[in-house]
C-alpha positions as CSV (number, residue, x, y, z in Angstrom):
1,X,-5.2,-0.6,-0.6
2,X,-2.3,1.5,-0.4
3,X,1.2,0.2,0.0
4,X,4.3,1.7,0.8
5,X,7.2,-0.7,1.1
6,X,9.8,2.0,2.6
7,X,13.2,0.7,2.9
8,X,12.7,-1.9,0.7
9,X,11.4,0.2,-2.1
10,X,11.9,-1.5,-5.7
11,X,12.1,0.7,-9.1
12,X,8.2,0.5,-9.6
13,X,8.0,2.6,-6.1
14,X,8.4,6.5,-7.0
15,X,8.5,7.8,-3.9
16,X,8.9,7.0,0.3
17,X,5.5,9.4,0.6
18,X,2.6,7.5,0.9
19,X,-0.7,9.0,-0.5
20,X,-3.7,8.3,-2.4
21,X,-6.0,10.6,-4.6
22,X,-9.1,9.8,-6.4
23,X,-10.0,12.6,-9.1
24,X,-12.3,12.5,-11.4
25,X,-12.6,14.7,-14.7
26,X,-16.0,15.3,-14.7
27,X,-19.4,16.2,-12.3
28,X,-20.5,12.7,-13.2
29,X,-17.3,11.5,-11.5
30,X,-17.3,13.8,-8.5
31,X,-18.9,11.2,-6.0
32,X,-15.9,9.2,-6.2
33,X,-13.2,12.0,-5.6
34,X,-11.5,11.0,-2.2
35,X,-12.8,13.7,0.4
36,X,-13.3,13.9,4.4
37,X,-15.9,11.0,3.7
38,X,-13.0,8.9,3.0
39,X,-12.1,6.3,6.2
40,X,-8.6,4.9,6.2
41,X,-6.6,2.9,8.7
42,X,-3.1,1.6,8.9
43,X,-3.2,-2.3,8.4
44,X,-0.8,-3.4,11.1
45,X,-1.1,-6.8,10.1
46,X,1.4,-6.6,6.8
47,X,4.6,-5.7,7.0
48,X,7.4,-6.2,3.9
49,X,8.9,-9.6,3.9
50,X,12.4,-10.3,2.3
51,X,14.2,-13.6,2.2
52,X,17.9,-12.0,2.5
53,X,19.9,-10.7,-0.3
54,X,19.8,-12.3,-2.9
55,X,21.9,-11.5,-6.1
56,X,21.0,-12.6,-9.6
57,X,23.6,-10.7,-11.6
58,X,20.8,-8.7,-13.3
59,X,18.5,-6.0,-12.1
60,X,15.6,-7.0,-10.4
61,X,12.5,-4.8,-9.9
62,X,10.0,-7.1,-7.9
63,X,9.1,-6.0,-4.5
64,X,9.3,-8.2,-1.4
65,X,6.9,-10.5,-0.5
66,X,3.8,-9.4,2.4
67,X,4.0,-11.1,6.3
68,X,1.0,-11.3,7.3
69,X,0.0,-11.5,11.6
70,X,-3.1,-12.5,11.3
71,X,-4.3,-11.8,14.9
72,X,-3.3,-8.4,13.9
73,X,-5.6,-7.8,11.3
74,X,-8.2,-5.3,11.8
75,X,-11.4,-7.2,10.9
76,X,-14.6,-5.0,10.5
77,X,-13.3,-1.8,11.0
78,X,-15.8,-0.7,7.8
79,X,-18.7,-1.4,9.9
80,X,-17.4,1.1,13.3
């Protein structure tokens, strides 16, 4: 799963970009490396979750919590 929380990006969150790379080092590895095998979809179903600001006086490098809409969830796309 990759997650990019966009506006509501927290100090653990490099970047707005969202990517993902699998690399291995070696030949043994190579069968992993992400490739045009690779299937991916975009999970409708969460979206970032925040209660309101909140201030604790301190820094605070959690993310928000995930909303989940379960009717939206894209059950067995793996098996199209």
């Amino acid at each position: 799963m990759v997650w990019n929380y966009g506006e509501h990006i927290t100090l653990s969150q490099m970047t707005y970009k969202t990517g993902f790379l699998l690399q291995g080092n070696s030949e043994a590895e190579e069968a992993a490396n992400t490739d045009q095998s690779w299937r991916v979809i975009r999970n409708e179903a969460f979206t970032p979750f925040r209660f309101g600001p909140i201030s604790f006086n301190t820094c605070c490098v959690a993310g928000p919590g995930d909303k989940i809409d379960a009717a939206q969830y894209p059950r067995g796309w793996k098996k199209k």
